[in-house]
N, C-alpha and C positions, 0 to 999 in steps of 0.2 A: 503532622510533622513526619518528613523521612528524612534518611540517613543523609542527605545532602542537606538538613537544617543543623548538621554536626558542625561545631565550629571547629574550624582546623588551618585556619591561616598561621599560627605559631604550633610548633611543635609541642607535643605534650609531655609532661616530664612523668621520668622514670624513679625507681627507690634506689635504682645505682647512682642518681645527681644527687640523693640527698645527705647535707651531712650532720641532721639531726634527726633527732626521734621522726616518729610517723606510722599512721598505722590509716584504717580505711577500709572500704570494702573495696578498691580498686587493689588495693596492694593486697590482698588476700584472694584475688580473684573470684570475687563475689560480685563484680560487675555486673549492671545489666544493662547489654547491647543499644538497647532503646534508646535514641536520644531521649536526653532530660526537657522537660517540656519548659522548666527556668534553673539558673543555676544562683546560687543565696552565696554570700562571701562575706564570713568573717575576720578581721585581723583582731588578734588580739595581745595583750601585753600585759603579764601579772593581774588578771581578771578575775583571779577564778571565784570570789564572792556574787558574782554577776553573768557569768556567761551563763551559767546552766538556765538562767531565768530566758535566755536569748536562744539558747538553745532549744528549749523545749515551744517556744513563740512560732521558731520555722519549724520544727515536726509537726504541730497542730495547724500548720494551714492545711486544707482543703485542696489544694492545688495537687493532682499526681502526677509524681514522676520530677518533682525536685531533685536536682544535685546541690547536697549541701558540704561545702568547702568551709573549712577552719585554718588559718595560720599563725603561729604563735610567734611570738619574737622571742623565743628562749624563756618564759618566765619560769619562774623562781619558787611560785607561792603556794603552786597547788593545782593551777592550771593545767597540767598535763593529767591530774588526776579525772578531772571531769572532761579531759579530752577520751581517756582509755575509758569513760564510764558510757559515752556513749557512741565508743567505737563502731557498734555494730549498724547505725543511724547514719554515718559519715561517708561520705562519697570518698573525701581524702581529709587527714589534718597532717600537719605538721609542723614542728615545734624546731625552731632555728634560727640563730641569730638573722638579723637585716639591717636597714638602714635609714629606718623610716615608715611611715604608712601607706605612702606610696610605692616604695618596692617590694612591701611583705602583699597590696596590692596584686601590684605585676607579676608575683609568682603567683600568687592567685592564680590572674589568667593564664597562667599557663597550665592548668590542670583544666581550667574550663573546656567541658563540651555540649554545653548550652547554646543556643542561638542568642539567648538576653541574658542577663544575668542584673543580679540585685546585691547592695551592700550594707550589710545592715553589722553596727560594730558592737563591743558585748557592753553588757547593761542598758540595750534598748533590747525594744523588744514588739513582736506586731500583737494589735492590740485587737481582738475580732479577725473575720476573713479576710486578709489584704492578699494571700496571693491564689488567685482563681482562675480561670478559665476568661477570665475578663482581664488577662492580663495584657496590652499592647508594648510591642516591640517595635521604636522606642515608645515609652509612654511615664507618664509622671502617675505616683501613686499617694492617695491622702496622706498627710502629716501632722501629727499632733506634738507640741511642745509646751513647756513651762514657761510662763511670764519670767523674767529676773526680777523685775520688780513687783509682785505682788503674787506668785505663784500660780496665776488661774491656766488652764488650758486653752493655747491657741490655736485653732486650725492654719496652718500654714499657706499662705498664697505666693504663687509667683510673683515677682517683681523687675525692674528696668534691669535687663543685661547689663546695661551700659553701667550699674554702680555697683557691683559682684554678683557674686553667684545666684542666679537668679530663683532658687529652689532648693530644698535641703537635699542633702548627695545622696541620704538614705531614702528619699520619695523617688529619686530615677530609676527606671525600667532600659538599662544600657544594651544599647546591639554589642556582643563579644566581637566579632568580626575590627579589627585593625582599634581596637582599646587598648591602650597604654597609656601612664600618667607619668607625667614630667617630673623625675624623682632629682630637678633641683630645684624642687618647689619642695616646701615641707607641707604647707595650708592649703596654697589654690588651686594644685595642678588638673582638680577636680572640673574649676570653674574655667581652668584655659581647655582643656577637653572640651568641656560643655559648649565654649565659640569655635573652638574648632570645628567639629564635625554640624554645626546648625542647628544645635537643641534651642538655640535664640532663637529660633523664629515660631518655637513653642511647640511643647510636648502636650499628648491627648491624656488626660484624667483618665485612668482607670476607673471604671464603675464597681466599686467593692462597698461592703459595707462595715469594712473594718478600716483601721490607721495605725503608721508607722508610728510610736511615741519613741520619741530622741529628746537627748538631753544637752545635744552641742559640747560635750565636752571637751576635745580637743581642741576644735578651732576659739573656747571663747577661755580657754585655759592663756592661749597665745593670741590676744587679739591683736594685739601691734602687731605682731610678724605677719599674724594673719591679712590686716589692713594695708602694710607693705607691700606683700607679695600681689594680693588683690588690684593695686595701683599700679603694679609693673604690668599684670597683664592686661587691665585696662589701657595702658597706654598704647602695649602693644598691638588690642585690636579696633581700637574706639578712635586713636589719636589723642594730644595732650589737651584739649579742650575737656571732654572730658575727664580723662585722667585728674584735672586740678579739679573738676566739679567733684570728682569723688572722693578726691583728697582732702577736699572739707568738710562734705559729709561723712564722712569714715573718721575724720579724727575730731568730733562733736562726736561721735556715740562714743569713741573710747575714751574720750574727758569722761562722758557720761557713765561708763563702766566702772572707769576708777571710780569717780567721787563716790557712784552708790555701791561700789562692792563691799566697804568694812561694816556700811546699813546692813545690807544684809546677811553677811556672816555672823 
């Protein structure tokens, strides 16, 4: 990698635009020149039972020469405590109100100076060597999840674009170059990215021998919203044929969510 694999189509932000906490080794001048070989993005929001678990996941990869980014939505809990514990580990964090996941996101990229970069949110966590030298730029990287109904572990596979998001958002290996998410989407703007720029026509497997473990919790917190937003943008790139095919498959599973979720609570 050289200095022209620096991503620099948006400007990068300074500590004089910030108007919350923040600390980093960028802002103490602890920088190192190097482009980062991948860059790791956290948003987080009153987590802090969980992140240090997610934080310590991306220091132990293998991979050198991570930038790893943190952004807080303000929390309240304790969060900025394990933000300053492992200040010294941080490319940048910062702790400030937003608007969403998608625009605490978007500031994100704007600190990125990665060429790809990875999202992984707090309380997952990588599980084994997932980010390596075996990393492709774009490329898709193993994912492990929990059953809802019987708790076993799945390995995750891609699926039809054409019925949502074809891949969990935390398995994608994103080009930084011209990434932005559609922040009047609150769920999908992940999955109108993904037809945007032609991750449909399929991302390459990273060969690692470790995996992303996620737990979906935002998107199956809000699955209606989720399912809506999901059929707007289907319609938008699919046409309404689709769109009403996904409209009934998408609201069969969320029948199916409700009736078993007070089972399994």
């Amino acid at each position: 990698m050289t200095a022209s694999d620096i991503h620099s189509d948006v400007p990068i932000r300074h500590a004089a635009s910030l108007q919350g906490a923040h600390g980093g080794k960028r802002f103490h001048d602890e920088r190192d020149t190097t482009p980062p070989a991948l860059s790791v993005i956290t948003v987080v929001f009153n987590c802090a039972h969980t992140l240090e678990k997610t934080i310590q996941s991306v220091l132990n990869q293998p991979l050198t020469g991570i930038e790893y980014i943190i952004i807080d939505g303000g929390s309240t809990d304790g969060t900025l405590n394990v933000l300053r514990k492992y200040e010294a580990a941080l490319e940048v964090w910062i702790s400030e109100r937003d608007s969403g996941i998608y625009d605490a996101m978007n500031k994100a990229l704007a600190f990125v100076r990665g060429r790809g970069h990875v999202f992984l949110e707090a309380g997952d966590a990588y599980a084994g060597d997932v980010l390596t030298e075996n990393i492709k730029i774009p490329g898709r990287l193993p994912v492990k999840y929990k059953s809802e109904l019987n708790k076993r572990t799945i390995n995750a596979v891609p699926r039809k674009p054409s019925l949502g998001m074809p891949y969990c958002h935390e398995g994608i290996v994103y080009e930084t170059s011209g990434c932005r998410f559609d922040t009047t989407l609150r769920i999908a703007a992940d999955y109108k990215y993904y037809l945007q720029h032609g991750y449909q026509r399929g991302l390459p497997l990273c060969e690692v021998s470790g995996a992303v473990e996620v737990d979906f919790g935002t998107s199956r917190r809000h699955f209606w919203l989720g399912y809506r937003e999901t059929n707007r943008v289907i319609g938008e790139f699919f046409g309404p044929i689709h769109q009403a095919r996904a409209y009934v498959w998408n609201t069969l599973k969320g029948l199916t969510k409700t009736v078993l979720g007070p089972v399994r609570s």
